[in-house]
C-alpha positions in Angstrom: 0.0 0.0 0.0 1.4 3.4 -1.1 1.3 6.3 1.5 -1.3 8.4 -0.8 -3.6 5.1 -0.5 -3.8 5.1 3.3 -6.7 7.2 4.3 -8.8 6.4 1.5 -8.4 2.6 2.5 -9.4 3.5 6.0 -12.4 5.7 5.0 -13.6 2.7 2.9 -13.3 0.7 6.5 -16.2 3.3 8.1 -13.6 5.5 9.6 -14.7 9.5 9.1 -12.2 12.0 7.9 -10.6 13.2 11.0 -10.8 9.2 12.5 -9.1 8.2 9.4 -6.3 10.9 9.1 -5.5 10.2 13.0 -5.0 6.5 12.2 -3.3 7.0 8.8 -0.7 9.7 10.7 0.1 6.8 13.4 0.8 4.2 10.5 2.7 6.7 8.7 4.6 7.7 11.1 5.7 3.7 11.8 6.6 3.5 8.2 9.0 6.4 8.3 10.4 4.8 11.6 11.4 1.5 10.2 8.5 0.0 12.7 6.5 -1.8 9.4 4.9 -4.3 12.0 3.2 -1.2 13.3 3.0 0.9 9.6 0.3 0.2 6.8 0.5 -3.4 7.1 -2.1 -3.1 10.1 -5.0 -1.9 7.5 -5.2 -4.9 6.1 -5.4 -6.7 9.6 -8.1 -4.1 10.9 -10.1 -5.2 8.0 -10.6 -8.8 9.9 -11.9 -7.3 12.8 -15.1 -6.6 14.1 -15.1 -2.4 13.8 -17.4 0.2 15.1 -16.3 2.7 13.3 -19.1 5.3 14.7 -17.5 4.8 18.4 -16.2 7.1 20.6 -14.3 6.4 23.9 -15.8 8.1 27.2 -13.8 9.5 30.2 -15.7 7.9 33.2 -13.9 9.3 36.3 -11.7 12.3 36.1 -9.9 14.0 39.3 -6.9 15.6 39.4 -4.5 12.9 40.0 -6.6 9.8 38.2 -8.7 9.1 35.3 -10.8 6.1 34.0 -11.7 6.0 30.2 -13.7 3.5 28.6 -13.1 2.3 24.8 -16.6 1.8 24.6 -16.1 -0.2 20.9 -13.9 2.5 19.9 -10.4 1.3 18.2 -7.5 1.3 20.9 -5.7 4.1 18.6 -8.0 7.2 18.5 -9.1 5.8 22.2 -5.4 6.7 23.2 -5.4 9.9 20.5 -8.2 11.1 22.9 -7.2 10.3 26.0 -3.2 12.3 24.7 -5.6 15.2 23.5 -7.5 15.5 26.8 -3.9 15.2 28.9 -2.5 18.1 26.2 -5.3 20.5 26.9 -5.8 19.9 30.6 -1.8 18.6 31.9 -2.0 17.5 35.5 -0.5 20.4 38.3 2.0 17.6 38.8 1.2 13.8 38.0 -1.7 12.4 36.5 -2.7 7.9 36.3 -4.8 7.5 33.4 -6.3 4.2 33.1 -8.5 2.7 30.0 -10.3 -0.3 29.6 -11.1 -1.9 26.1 -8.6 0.0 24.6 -7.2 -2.3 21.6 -5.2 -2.3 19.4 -3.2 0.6 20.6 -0.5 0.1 18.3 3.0 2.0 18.5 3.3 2.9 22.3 6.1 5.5 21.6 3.9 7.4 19.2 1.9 8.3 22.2 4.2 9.1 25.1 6.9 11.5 21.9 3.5 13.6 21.3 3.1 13.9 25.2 6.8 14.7 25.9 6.7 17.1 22.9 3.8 18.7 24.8 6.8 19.2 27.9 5.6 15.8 29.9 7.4 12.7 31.1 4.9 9.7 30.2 5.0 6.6 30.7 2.7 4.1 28.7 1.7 0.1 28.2 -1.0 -1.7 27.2 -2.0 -5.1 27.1 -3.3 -7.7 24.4 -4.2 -11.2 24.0 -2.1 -13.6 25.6 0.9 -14.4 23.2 3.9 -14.7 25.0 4.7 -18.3 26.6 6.9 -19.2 30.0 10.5 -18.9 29.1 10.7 -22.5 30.1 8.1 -23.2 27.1 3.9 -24.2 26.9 1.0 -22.3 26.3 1.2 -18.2 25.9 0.4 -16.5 29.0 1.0 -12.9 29.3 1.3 -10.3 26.3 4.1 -9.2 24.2 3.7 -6.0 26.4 5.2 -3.3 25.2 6.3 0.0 27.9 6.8 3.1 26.1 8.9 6.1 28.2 8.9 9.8 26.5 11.0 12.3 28.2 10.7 15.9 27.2 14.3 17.9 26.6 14.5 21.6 26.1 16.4 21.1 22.9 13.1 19.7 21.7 14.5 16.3 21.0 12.9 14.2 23.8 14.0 11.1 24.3 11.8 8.2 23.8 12.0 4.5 25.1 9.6 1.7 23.2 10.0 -2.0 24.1 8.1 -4.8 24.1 8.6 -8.0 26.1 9.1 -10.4 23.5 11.8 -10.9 20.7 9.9 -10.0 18.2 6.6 -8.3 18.1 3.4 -9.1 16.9 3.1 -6.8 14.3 6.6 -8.0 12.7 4.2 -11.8 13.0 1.6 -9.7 11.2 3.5 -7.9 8.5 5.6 -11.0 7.5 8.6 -10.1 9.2 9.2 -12.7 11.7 7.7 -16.1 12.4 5.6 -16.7 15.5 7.9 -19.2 16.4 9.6 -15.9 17.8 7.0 -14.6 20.4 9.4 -15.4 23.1 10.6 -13.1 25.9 13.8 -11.5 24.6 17.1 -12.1 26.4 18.1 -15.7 25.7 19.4 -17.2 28.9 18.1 -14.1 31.2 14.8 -14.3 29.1 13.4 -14.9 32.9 13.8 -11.0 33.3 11.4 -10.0 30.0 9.2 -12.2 31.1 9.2 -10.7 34.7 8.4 -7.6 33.2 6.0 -8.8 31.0 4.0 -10.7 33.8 4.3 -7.2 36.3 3.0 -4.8 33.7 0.3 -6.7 32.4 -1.1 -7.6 35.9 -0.8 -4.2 37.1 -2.5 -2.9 34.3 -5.6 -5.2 34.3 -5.8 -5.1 37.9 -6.5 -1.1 37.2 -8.9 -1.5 34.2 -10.2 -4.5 35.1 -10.2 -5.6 31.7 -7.8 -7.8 29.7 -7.3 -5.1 26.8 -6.2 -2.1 29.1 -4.3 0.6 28.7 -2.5 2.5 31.8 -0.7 5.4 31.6 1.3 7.8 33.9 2.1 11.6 32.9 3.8 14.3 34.8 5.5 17.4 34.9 9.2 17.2 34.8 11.3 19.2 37.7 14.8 18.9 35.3 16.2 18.6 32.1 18.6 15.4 31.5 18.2 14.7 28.3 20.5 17.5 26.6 23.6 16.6 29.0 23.1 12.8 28.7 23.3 13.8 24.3 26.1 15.5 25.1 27.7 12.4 26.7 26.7 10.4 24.0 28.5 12.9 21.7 26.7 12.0 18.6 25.4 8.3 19.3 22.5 7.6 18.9 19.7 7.5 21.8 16.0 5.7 22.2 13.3 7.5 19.7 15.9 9.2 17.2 15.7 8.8 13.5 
């Protein structure tokens, strides 16, 4: 699919104009990453799925220091695209959780958490799925690939921005033909017990606060320094998490 062709596939899925260009800027923005398991291979795959493309998510509790969202049959992407607007036009006085349930698929994490540090805010972001990843000591999947994404803002205007999933590969790679599921193992070979530590502690925590198997929790706050400049400095030239 060529870049010109990715909105006009989506609107053909239901998806109004400003749904669609939110979606398409997401995939684009993959593509231009190198992240094609995340990039316009996933129009294709939303095809298969059951869409309501007339859903919109709703913000069921809001307080200074917590929110709860709700999907409610909205796609996990413009869930999250709302939930980063709301956060944008309302930051918290200091730190905000912001918890959604049914929010899937939520796609690139780092996506997310760059427009937030962009916007001057350290975020921190995962999000669960179906079960896919086994026990490092093999058997049946039991946790997500789980991805954590970390944006931190910079006054340079260069955040830094930290996207990882769990697994060796991730799903979308499965998805776009990249890698075989074979793969969907915790990354780390011997110390894969560490990934998979991770993987089972973030998912847990965040369904234990959506109370939903498709969550999505995220944490956003003001920053009281700037590290990111000195730490490019140090790295004089190298490159660091969420560059081109």
């Amino acid at each position: 699919m060529l870049p010109e062709e990715a909105q006009p596939a989506l609107r053909a899925l239901g998806f109004g104009e400003e749904d669609a260009a939110t979606l398409a800027d997401h995939f684009l923005d993959a593509e231009r990453r190198g992240k094609l398991g995340h990039g316009l291979s996933r129009i294709p795959w939303l095809a298969t799925l059951e869409l309501e493309p007339e859903a919109r998510p709703r913000r069921l509790e809001a307080s200074a220091g917590y929110e709860l969202w709700d999907g409610n049959g909205a796609l996990g992407y413009l869930t999250l695209a709302a939930i980063c607007d709301a956060v944008r036009a309302d930051p918290p006085e200091r730190a905000r959780v912001v918890v959604a349930r049914r929010c899937f698929p939520t796609g690139m994490l780092g996506y997310w958490v760059r427009g937030l540090a962009e916007a001057g805010l350290v975020a921190l972001l995962t999000a669960t799925s179906p079960a896919r990843l086994p026990h490092p000591e093999g058997g049946e999947p039991l946790v997500p690939t789980i991805p954590l994404a970390i944006g931190v803002p910079s006054s340079d205007g260069r955040p830094v921005v930290s996207d990882v999933s769990m697994s060796k590969v991730t799903y979308g790679d499965v998805l776009a033909g990249l890698a075989s599921p074979a793969n969907l193992v915790p990354f780390g070979g011997e110390d894969a017990h560490k990934a998979f530590a991770l993987a089972v502690g973030l998912a847990t925590a965040a369904e234990a606060l959506s109370g939903d198997a498709q969550g999505a929790l995220l944490v956003v706050a003001r920053p009281d320094g700037d590290p990111v400049p000195a730490l490019r400095a140090r790295a004089a030239g190298r490159r660091l998490p969420g560059d081109r």
